[in-house]
MIMIFI-998277 format. One record per residue (C-alpha): residue number from 0; residue in one letter; z, x, y. Coordinates in pm, whole numbers, plus 50000, padded with zeros to 5 digits. Layout:
<recs>
REC   n res     w     u     v
REC NUM   A     Z     X     Y
...
</recs>
This chain:
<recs>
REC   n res     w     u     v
REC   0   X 90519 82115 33923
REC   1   X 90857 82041 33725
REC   2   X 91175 82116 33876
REC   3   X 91455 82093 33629
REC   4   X 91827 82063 33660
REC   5   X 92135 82131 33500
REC   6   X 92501 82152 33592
REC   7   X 92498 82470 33813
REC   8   X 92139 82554 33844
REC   9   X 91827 82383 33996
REC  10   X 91490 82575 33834
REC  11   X 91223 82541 34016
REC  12   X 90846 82657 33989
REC  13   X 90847 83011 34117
REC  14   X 90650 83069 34438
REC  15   X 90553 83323 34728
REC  16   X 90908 83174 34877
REC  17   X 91079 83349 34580
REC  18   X 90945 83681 34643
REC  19   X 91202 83845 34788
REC  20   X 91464 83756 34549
REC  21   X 91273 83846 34261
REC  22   X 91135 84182 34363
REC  23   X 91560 84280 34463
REC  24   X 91615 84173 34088
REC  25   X 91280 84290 33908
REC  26   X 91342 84644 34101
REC  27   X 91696 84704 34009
REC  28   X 91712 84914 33695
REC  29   X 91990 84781 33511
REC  30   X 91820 84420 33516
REC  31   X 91525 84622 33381
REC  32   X 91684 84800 33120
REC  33   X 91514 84641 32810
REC  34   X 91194 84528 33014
REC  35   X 90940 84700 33153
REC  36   X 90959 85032 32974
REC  37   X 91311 85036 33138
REC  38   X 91105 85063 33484
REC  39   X 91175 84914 33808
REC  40   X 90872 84662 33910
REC  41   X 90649 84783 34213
REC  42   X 90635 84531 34533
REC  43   X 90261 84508 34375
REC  44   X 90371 84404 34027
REC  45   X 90584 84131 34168
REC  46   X 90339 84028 34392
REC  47   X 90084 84028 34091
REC  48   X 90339 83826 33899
REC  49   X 90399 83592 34159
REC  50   X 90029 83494 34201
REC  51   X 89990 83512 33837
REC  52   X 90259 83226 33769
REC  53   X 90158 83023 34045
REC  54   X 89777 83080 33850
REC  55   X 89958 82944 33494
REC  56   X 90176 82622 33621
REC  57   X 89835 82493 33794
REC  58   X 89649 82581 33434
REC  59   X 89944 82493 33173
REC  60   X 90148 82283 33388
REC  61   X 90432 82491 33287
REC  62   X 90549 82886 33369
REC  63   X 90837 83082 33522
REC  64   X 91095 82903 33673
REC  65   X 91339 83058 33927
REC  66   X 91730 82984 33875
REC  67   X 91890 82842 34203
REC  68   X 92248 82822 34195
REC  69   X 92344 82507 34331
REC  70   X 92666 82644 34510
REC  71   X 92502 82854 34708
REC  72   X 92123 82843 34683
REC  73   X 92114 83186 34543
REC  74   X 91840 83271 34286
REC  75   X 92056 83434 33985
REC  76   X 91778 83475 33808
REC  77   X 91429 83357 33625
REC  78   X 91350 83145 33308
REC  79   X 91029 83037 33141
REC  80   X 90836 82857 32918
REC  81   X 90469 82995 32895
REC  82   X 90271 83139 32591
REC  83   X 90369 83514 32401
REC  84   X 90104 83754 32593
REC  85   X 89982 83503 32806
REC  86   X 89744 83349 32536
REC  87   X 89729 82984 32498
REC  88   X 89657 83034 32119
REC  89   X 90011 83161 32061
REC  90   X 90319 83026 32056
REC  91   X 90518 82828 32323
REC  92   X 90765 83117 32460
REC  93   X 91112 83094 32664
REC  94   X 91249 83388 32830
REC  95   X 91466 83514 33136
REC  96   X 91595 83769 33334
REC  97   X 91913 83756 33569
REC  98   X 92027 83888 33841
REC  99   X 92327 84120 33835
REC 100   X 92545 83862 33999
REC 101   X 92391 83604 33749
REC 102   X 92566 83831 33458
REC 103   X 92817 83684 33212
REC 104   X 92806 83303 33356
REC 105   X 92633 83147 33086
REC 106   X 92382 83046 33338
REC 107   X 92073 83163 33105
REC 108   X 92178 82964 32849
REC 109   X 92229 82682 33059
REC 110   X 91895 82702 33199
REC 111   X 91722 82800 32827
REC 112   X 91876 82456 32711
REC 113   X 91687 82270 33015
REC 114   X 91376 82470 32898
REC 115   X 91389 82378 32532
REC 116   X 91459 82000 32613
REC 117   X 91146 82021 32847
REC 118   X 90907 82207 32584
REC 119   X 90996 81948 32335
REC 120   X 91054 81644 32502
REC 121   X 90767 81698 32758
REC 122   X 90533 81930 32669
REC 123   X 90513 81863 32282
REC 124   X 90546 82217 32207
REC 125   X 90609 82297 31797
REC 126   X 90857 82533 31825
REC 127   X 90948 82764 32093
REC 128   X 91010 83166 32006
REC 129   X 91193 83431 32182
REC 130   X 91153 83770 32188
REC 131   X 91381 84077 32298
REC 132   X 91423 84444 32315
REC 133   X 91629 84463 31952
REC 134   X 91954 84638 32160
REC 135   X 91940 84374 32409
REC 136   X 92267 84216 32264
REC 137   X 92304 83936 32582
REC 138   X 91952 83769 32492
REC 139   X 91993 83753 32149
REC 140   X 92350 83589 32164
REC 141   X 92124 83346 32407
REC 142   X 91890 83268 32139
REC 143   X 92138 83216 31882
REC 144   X 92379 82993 32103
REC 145   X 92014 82803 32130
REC 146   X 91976 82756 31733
REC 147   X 91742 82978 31727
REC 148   X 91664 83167 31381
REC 149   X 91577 83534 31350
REC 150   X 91185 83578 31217
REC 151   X 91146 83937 31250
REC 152   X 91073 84220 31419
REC 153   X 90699 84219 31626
REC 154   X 90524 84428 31833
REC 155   X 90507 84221 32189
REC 156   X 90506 84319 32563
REC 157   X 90422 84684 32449
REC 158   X 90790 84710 32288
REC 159   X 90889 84637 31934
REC 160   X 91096 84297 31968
REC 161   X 91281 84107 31758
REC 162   X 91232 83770 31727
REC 163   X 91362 83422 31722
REC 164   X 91216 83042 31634
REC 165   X 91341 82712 31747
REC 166   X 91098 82417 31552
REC 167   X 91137 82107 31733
REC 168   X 91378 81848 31550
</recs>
């Protein structure tokens, strides 16, 4: 499994050891506002999840990464590179979700970048999309400080999303 580093962040694959971390985050309702229906996760969607990434890096080689802040070891938050819906047939996808004390840093940017350079460089991937709640200003300004053009608005993860495209140079 690929662990990936940048400046201020060390992602690595997420596993049963991130648990606790990511249920605090997936279960506070801010960081949920625009996922999840707005819903804080259950300890048995998070434990689903878990399992469920573990599942994909051994099948894709590739999944949800969680953010480690070098400074401190803290886990600020989670980044991926996986598939829209979970189906191989669709597009290469990145994504993340911080923490509240991951807020404002740039560090989803920062790990996106790492996440684009591996689905390109690595993986081969096309072109990498992004999706997002349409008010969710924070990942959009992500996506276009990533290059990222606007396609359109989709129906994805049970919410209507916009999205973005990134085709490899």
């Amino acid at each position: 499994m690929t662990i990936l580093h940048t400046a201020r962040l060390r992602l690595e694959p997420v596993t049963e050891k991130h648990y606790d971390a990511m249920h605090a985050m997936n279960s506070d309702t801010e960081v949920m506002t625009y996922l999840n229906a707005g819903q804080p996760e259950t300890e048995e969607h998070t434990r689903a999840a878990v399992a469920r990434i573990m599942g994909r890096w051994v099948e894709w080689g590739y999944s949800w990464w969680a953010l480690i802040r070098t400074e401190d070891e803290v886990l600020v938050g989670l980044a991926c590179l996986q598939h829209i819906g979970g189906d191989k047939a669709q597009p290469h996808e990145i994504g993340w979700r911080l923490a509240r004390a991951g807020w404002g840093k740039g560090y989803a940017s920062e790990a996106a970048n790492a996440i684009v350079a591996h689905a390109f460089d690595v993986v081969g991937a096309p072109e990498v999309v992004a999706v997002a709640h349409p008010d969710n200003a924070a990942s959009i300004k992500v996506m276009t400080r990533l290059g990222m053009q606007y396609v359109g608005m989709e129906r994805h993860y049970d919410l209507d999303s916009v999205v973005y495209r990134l085709v490899r140079p």
